[in-house]
C-alpha positions in Angstrom: -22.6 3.5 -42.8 -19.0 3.9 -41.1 -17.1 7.0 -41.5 -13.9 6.8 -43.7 -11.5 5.3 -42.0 -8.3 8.2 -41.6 -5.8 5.7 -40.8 -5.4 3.2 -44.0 -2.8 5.1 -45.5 -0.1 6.2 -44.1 0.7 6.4 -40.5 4.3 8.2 -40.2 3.0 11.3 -39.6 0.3 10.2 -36.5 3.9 8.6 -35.2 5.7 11.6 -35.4 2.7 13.6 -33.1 3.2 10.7 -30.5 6.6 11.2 -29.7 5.9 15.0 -29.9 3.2 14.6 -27.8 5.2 12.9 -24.6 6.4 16.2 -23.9 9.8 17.0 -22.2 10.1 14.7 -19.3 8.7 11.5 -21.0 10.7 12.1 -24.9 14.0 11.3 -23.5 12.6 7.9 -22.3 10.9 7.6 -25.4 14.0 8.2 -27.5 16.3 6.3 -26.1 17.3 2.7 -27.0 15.8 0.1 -25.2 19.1 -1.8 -26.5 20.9 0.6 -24.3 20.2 -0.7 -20.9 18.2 1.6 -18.2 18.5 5.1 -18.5 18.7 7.2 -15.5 14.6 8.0 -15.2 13.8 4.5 -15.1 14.8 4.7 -11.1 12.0 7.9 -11.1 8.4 7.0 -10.6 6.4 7.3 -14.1 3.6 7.0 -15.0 -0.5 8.5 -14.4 -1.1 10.1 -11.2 -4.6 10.8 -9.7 -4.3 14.8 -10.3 -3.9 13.7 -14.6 -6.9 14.9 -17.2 -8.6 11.1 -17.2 -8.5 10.4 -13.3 -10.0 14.1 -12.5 -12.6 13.4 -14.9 -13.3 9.8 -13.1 -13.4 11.5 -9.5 -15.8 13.8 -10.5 -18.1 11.3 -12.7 -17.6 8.9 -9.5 -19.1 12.1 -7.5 -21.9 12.3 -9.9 -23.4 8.9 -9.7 -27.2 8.7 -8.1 -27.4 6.2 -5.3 -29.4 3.7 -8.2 -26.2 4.2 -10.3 -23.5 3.3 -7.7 -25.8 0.3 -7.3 -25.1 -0.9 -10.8 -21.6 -0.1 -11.4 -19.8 1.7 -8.5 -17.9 -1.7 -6.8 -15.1 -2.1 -4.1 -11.6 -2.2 -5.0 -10.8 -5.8 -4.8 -13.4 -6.8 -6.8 -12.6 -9.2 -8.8 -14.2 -8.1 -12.1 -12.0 -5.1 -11.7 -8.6 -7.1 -13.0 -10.8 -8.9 -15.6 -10.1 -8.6 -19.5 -11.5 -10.1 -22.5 -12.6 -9.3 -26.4 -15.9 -8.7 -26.2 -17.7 -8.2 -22.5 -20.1 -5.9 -20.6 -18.8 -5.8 -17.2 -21.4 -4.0 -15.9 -25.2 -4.2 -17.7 -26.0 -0.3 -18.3 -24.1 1.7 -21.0 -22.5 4.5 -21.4 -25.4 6.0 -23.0 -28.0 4.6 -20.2 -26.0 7.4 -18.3 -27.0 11.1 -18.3 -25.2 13.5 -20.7 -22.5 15.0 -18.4 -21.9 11.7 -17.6 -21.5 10.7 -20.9 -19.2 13.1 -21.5 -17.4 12.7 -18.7 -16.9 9.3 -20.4 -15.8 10.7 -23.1 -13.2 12.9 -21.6 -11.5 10.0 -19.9 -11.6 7.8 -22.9 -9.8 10.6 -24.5 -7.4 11.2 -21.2 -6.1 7.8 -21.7 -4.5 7.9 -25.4 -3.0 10.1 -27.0 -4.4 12.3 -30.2 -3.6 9.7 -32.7 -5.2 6.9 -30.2 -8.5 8.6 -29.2 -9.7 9.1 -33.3 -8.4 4.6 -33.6 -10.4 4.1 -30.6 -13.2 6.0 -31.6 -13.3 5.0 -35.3 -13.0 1.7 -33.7 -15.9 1.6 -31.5 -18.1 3.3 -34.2 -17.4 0.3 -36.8 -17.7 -2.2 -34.3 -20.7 -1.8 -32.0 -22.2 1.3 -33.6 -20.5 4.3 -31.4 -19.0 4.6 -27.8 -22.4 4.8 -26.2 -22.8 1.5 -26.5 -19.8 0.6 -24.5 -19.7 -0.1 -20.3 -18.2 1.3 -17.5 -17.5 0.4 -14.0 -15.7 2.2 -10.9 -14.2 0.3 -8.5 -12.7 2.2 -4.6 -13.2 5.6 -4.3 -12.2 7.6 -7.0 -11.3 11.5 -5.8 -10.1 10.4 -2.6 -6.6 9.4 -1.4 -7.9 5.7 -1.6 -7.3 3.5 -5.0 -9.7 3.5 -7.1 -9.8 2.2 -11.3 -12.4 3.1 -14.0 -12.9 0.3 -16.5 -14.6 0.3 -20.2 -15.2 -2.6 -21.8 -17.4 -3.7 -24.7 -16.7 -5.3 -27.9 -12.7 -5.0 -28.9 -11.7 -3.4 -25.7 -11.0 -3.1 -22.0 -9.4 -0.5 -21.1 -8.5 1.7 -17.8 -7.3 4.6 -15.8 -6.4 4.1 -12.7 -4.2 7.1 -11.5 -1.1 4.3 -11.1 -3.7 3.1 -8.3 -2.4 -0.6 -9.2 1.4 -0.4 -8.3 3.8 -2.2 -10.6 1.1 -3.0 -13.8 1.2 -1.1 -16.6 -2.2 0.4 -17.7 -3.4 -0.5 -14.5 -3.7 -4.1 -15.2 -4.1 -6.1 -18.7 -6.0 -4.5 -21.8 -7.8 -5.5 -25.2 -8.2 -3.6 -28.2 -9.1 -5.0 -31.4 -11.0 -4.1 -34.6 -13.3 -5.7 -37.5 -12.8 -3.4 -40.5 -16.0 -3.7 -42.6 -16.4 -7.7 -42.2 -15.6 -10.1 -39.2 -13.2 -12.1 -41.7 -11.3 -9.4 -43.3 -8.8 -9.4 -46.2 -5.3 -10.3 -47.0 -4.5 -6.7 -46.8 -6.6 -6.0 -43.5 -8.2 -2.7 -45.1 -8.7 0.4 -43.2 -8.2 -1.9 -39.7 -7.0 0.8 -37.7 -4.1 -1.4 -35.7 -2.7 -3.3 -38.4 -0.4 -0.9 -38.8 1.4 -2.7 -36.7 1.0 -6.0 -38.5 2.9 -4.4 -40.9 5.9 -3.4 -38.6 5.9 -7.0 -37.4 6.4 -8.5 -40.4 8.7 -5.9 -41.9 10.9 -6.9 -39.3 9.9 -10.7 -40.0 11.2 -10.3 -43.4 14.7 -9.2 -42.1 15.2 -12.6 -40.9 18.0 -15.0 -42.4 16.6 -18.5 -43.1 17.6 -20.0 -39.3 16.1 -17.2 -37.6 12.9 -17.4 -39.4 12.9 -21.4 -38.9 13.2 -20.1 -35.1 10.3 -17.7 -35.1 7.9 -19.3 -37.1 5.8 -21.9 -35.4 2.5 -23.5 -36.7 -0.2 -23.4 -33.9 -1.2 -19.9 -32.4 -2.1 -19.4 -28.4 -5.8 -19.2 -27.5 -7.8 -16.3 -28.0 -8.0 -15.2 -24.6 -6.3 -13.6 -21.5 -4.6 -17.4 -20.3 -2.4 -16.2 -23.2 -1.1 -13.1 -22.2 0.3 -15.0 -18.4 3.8 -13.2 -18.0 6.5 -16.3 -17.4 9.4 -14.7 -16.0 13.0 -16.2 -16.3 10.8 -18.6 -18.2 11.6 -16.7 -21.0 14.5 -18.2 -22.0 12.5 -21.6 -22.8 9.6 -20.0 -24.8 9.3 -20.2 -28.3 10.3 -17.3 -31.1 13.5 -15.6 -32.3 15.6 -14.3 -29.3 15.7 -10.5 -29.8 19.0 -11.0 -28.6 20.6 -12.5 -31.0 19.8 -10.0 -33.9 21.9 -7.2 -35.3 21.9 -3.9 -34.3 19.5 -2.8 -36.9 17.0 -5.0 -36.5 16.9 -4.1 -32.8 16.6 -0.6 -33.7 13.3 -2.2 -35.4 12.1 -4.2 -32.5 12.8 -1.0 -30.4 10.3 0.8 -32.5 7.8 -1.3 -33.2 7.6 -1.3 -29.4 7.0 2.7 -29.4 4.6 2.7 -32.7 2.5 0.1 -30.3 2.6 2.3 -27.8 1.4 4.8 -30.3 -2.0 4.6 -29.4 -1.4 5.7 -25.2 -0.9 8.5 -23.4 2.4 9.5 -22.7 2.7 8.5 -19.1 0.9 4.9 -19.5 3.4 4.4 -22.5 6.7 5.7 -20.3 5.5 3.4 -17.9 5.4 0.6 -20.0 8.7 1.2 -21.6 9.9 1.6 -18.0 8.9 -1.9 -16.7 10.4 -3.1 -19.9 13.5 -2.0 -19.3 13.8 -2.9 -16.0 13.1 -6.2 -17.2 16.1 -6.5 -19.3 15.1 -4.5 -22.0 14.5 -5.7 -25.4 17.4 -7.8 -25.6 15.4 -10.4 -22.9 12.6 -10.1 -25.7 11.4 -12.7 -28.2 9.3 -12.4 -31.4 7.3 -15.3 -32.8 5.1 -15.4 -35.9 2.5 -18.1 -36.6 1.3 -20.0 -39.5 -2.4 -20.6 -38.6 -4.3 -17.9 -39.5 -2.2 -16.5 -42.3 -5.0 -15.4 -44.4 -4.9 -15.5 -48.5 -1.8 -18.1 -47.5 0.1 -14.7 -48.4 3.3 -15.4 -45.8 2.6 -12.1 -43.9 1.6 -13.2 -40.6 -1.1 -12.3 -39.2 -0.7 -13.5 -35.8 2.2 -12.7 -33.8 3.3 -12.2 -30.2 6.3 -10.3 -28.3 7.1 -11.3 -25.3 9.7 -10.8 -22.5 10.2 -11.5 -18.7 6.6 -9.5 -17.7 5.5 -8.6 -20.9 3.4 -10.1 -23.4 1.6 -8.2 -26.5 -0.3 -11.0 -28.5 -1.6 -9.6 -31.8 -4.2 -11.7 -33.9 -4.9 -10.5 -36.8 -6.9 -13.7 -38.1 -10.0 -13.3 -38.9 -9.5 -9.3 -37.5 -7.7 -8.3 -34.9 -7.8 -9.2 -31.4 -4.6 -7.6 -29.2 -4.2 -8.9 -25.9 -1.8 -7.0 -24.0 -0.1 -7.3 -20.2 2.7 -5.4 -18.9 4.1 -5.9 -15.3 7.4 -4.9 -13.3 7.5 -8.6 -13.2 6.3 -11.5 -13.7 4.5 -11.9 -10.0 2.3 -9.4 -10.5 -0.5 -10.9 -12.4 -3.5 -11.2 -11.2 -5.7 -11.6 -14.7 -8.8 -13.7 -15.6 -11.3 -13.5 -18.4 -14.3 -11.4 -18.3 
């Protein structure tokens, strides 16, 4: 039976440890404006660097591999399952728990290198509900972590792909695209999406939805929703401007200031220097006021009108969240639009 779910009430106070938890260098880029422009650290180099907590832990899990092991899921950089992503996919056939136990918990300690406090329990709760605990998940490494060669270590498994990558993969946030999703107690859930731990921000979506005059909903409101899969996540660059959804530029000041942080409460989830890096290519991008929102009507489950699939989207950004029939988050952040090299798993 699943644990009780710690995040289905509320979330302010797992927000407020985020931005604590960015420390000095990252908090002022975390608490400034998007609507602002670039601030000066945006010319500085962010994000994770082969020395951090996750990408140690990779080199020396990389390091303890048997021959056998390497054989099965140690592969060269450019290969090409390394820049896939999808919902539910084993990239490599052994899991984590077909690996010793200091390997396993070597797992473990990246898994918890890569998000922050608040992140690691989601992720964790997640994985429990969904495929019965993290050691039923897969990893793979691909180059040579611990040396000064790139390398990326990539989990995947039902509702997630995720990475470190020691900012191996210059210019992509994360270190290429990601997936997380959850099923809270049933594959179709309710109106209300109880105890899912991400629909927390469904709710900031649509709070900001609701904000809307009549012409501006008309804009962001469209009926048929983008596939379920990484095609949809394809950054479009100056494209932007002919996509569909309510520009972000054309709003008031306060519901920017809404956009702006429903952008850091998404972030939530991330360590500190993957999120800074995020914002960072976001900005650079034009910052939010290049963004656009759009809702959709298929999918809106209990035909409530709070919409459960949405997508925001800039220049090189796009963060598709479907909540219908649970949620499926496709995510891809670039410092533009070129730098997408992204398939399914």
């Amino acid at each position: 039976m699943p644990a009780h779910n710690p995040f289905s009430g509320n979330d302010q106070s797992s927000r407020r440890q985020f931005v604590r938890s960015l420390g000095a260098s990252a908090l002022g880029a975390a608490a400034l404006p998007l609507i602002s422009g670039l601030p000066a650290y945006a010319q500085e180099k962010v994000g994770p660097k082969p020395s951090d907590a996750a990408e140690t832990a990779v080199a020396r899990l990389f390091k303890s591999l048997t021959k056998e092991q390497r054989e099965l899921i140690s592969f060269s950089f450019d290969d090409p399952k390394r820049s896939m992503v999808n919902n539910n996919w084993a990239i490599v056939k052994p899991t984590i728990g077909d690996l010793n136990k200091d390997q396993q918990a070597l797992c473990q300690e990246i898994l918890k290198g890569i998000t922050s406090e608040d992140g690691y329990a989601r992720f964790t709760h997640q994985m429990d509900e969904d495929a019965g605990g993290f050691d039923n998940y897969h990893v793979a490494l691909f180059g040579e972590p611990g040396s000064d060669k790139p390398f990326e270590w990539v989990l995947t498994g039902r509702h997630d792909t995720l990475r470190a990558d020691g900012n191996s993969v210059e210019g992509l946030a994360f270190g290429g695209p990601i997936f997380y999703g959850h099923a809270s107690h049933s594959d179709n859930e309710d109106a209300t999406h109880t105890d899912n731990v991400w629909w927390y921000q469904g709710r900031q979506a649509n709070a900001i939805f609701k904000t809307l005059d009549d012409k501006q909903k008309t804009q962001a409101l469209v009926n048929t929703a983008e596939p379920d899969s990484a095609r949809s996540i394809r950054l479009v660059g100056d494209a932007i401007d002919q996509r569909p959804g309510v520009a972000i530029a054309g709003l008031d000041g306060q519901q920017k200031k809404m956009v702006d942080a429903l952008l850091k409460d998404m972030l939530l989830p991330f360590r500190a220097s993957d999120a800074a890096e995020a914002m960072q290519y976001i900005q650079g991008a034009g910052g939010i006021d290049r963004l656009r929102l759009t809702f959709y009507k298929e999918g809106d489950i209990g035909n409530d009108g709070v919409w459960d699939m949405w997508k925001l989207e800039g220049p090189a950004l796009s963060w598709y969240f479907r909540g219908s029939p649970h949620v499926h988050t496709w995510l891809h952040i670039a410092k533009d639009a070129k730098q997408q090299p992204i398939s399914n798993g």
